[in-house]
C-alpha positions in Angstrom: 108.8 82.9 106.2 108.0 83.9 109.9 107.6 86.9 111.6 108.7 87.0 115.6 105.9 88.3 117.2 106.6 88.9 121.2 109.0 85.9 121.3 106.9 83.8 119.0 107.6 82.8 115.4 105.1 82.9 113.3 104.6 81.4 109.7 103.3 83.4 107.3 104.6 80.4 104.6 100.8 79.3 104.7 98.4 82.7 104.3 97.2 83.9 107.5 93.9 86.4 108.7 94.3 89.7 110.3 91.3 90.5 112.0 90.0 94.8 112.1 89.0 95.9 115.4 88.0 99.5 114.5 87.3 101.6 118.2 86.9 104.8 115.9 83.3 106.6 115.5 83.6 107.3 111.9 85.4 104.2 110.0 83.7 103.5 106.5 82.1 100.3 107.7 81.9 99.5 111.3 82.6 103.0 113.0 80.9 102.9 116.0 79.7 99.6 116.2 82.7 98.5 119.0 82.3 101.0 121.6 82.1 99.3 125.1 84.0 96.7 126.6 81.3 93.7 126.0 81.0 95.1 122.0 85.0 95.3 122.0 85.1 91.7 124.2 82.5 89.8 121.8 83.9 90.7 118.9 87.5 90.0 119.3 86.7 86.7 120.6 84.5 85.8 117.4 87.6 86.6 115.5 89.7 84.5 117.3 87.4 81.4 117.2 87.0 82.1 113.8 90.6 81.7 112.8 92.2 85.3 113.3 96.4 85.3 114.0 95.8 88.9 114.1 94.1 91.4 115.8 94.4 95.0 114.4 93.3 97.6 116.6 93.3 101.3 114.8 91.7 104.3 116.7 92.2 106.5 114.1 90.1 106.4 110.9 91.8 106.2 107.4 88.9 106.4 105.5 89.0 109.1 102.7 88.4 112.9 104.3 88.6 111.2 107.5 88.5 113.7 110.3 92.4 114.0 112.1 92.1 114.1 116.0 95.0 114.6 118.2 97.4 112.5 119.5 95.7 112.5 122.9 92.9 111.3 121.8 94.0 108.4 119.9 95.9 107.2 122.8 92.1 107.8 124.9 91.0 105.3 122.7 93.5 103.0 122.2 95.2 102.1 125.7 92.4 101.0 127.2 90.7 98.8 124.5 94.8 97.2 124.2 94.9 96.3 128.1 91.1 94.8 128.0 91.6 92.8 125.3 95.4 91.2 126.4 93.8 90.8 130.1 90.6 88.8 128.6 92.9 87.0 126.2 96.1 87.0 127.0 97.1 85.4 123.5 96.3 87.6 121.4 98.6 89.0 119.0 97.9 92.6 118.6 98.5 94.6 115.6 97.8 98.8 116.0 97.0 100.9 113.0 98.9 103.8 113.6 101.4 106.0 111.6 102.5 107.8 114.6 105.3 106.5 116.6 104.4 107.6 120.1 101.1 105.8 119.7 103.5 102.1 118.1 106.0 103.3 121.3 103.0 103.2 124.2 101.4 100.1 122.4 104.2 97.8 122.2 105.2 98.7 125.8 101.3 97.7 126.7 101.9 94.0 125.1 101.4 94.8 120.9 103.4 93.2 118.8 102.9 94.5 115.2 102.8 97.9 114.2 100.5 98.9 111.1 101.5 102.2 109.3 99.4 103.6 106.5 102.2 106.1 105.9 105.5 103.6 105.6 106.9 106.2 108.1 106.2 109.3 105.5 103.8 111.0 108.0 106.7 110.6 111.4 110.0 110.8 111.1 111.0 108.7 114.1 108.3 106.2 113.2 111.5 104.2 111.7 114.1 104.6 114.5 110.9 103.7 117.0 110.0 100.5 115.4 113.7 99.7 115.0 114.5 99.5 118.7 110.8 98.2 119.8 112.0 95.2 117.4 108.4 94.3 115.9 107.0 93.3 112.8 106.5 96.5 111.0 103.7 97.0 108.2 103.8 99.4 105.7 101.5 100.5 103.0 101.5 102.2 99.4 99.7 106.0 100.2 100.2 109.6 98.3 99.3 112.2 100.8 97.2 111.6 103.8 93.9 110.6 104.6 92.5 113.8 104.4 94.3 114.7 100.8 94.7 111.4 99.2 91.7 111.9 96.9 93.6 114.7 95.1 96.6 112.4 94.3 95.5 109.4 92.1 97.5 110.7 89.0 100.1 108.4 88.2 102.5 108.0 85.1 103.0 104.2 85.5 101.4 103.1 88.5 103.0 99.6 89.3 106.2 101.1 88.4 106.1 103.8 91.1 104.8 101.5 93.5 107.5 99.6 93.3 110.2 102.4 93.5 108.2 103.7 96.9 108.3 100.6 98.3 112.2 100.3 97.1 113.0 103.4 98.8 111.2 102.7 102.1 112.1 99.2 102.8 115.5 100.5 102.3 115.2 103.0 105.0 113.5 100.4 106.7 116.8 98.3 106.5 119.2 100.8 107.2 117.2 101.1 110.6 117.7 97.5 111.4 113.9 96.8 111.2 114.0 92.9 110.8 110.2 92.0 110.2 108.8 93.9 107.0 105.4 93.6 105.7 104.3 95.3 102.5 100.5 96.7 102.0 99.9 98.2 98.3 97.4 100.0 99.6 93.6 99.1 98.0 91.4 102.2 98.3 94.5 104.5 99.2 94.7 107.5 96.5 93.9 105.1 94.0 90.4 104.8 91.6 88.7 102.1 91.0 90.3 101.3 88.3 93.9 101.8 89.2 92.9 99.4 92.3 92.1 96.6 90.0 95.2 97.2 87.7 96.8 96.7 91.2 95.0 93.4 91.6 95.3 91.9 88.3 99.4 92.9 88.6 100.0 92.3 92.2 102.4 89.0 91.9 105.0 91.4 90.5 105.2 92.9 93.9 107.3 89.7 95.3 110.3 91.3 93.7 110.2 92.9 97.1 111.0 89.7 98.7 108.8 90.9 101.4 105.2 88.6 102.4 102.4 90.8 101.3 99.2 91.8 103.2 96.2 93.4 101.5 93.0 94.6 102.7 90.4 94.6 100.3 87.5 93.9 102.8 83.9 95.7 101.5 85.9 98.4 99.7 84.6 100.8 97.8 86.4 99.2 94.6 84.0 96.3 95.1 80.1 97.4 95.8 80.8 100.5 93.3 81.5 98.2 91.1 78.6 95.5 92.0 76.7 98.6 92.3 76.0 97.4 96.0 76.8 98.7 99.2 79.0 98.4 101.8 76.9 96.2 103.6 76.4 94.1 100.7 79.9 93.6 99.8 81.1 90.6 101.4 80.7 88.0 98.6 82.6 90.6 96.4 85.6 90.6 99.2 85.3 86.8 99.3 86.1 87.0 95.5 89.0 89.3 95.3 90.5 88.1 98.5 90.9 84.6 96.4 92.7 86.6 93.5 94.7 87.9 96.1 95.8 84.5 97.3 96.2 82.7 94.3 98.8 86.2 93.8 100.8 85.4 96.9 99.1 87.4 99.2 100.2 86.0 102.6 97.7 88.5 105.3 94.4 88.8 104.1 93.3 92.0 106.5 89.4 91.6 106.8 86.4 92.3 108.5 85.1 88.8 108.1 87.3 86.3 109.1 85.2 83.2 109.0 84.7 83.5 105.0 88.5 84.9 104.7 89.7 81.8 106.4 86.9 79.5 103.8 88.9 81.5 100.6 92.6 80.7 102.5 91.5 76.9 102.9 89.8 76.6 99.4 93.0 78.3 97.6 95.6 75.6 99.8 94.1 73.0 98.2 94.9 74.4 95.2 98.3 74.9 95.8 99.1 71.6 97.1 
């Protein structure tokens, strides 16, 4: 199980961490805490020393009632943090949170190598043809609505069952595009309650019927220090926890602010397995 990212192969056989690189003003947890090159610098480089594969940069927030900014801006924001980081460490593998496909388009051609859609292409029609000729791993994740309406569409008849058929019908788009590298993200905090998001957890193995390797991002969400009755700030030991569920499930990306303790939950779990 690998996924080719700029030329190298990667194996995602043995779980790996994606580390989040928010540049936005108004994310749920770190908004505004990366703002100039040295905050942007220091922290990337703490992933990477921690254990990160990934990098994800998103410059537009997701969080629930998020505010939409243009297109422009998002490219502002995103260009220049991509060409800082690449020229301090040329390694890195980038991943962008972005559902739009101009934003994945200008990326790639900047030296990404992932692309990270909230929207599995629902939200831009070319988002699929775009990926499909950039040729990159290609992430796509479980949402009703968008940001700013997903709150009013947590009503679900069966909700594993219509997960599945969404992702069904979209990595089958995907295919018919020719998109190689497919990731699925079932979407944690994403027009789901608390509740539905631990019915997600406690079923998530029977999303390998995909056949695709899984990523989740669970890291200090709301489903965990609401539950703890904590905060955000608080909620690290809670990710710690559900991160190992997800493992022992087959999660194979654990997406995370904290990649030193994700990388303790990956290690703990492989000993596990072996």
């Amino acid at each position: 199980m690998t996924l080719n990212c700029n030329g190298t192969l990667i194996d995602i056989s043995s779980p790996k961490v994606m580390g989040i690189l928010n540049i936005t003003p108004d994310s749920f947890y770190d908004g505004g805490s990366y703002t100039n090159e040295k905050e942007i610098l220091v922290q990337t480089e703490k992933m990477l020393k921690e254990g990160a594969t990934f990098i994800d940069v998103g410059a537009y927030s997701s969080r629930p009632g998020a505010n939409h900014i243009s297109l422009e801006e998002e490219l502002e924001r995103i260009l220049p943090v991509i060409k800082m980081i690449l020229n301090h460490f040329p390694e890195t593998l980038l991943s962008i949170d972005t559902f739009r496909s101009e934003i994945a388009k200008q990326c790639v051609d900047n030296g990404a190598c992932i692309i990270n859609d909230i929207s599995a292409g629902k939200l831009d029609e070319n988002m699929f043809a775009t990926v499909a000729s950039l040729q990159v791993p290609y992430i796509m994740m479980h949402l009703k609505g968008t940001p700013q309406t997903m709150k009013k569409h947590m009503d679900y008849d069966n909700l594993l069952k219509e997960i599945l058929k969404y992702f069904s019908e979209r990595v089958s788009i995907a295919h018919s595009h020719k998109i190689k590298d497919l990731i699925i993200d079932p979407g944690f905090g994403f027009s789901k309650t608390i509740k539905q998001n631990f019915q997600l957890l406690d079923n998530l193995e029977l999303l390998s019927i995909l056949e695709k390797p899984l990523l989740v991002g669970l890291s200090r969400k709301s489903m965990i220090y609401k539950t703890l009755e904590s905060t955000v700030q608080d909620a690290l030991n809670g990710t710690s926890s559900v991160n190992t569920i997800a493992l022992l499930k087959g999660a194979k990306i654990l997406r995370v602010h904290d990649v030193k303790e994700a990388m303790e939950c990956i290690k703990l779990t492989s000993q596990l397995k072996s």
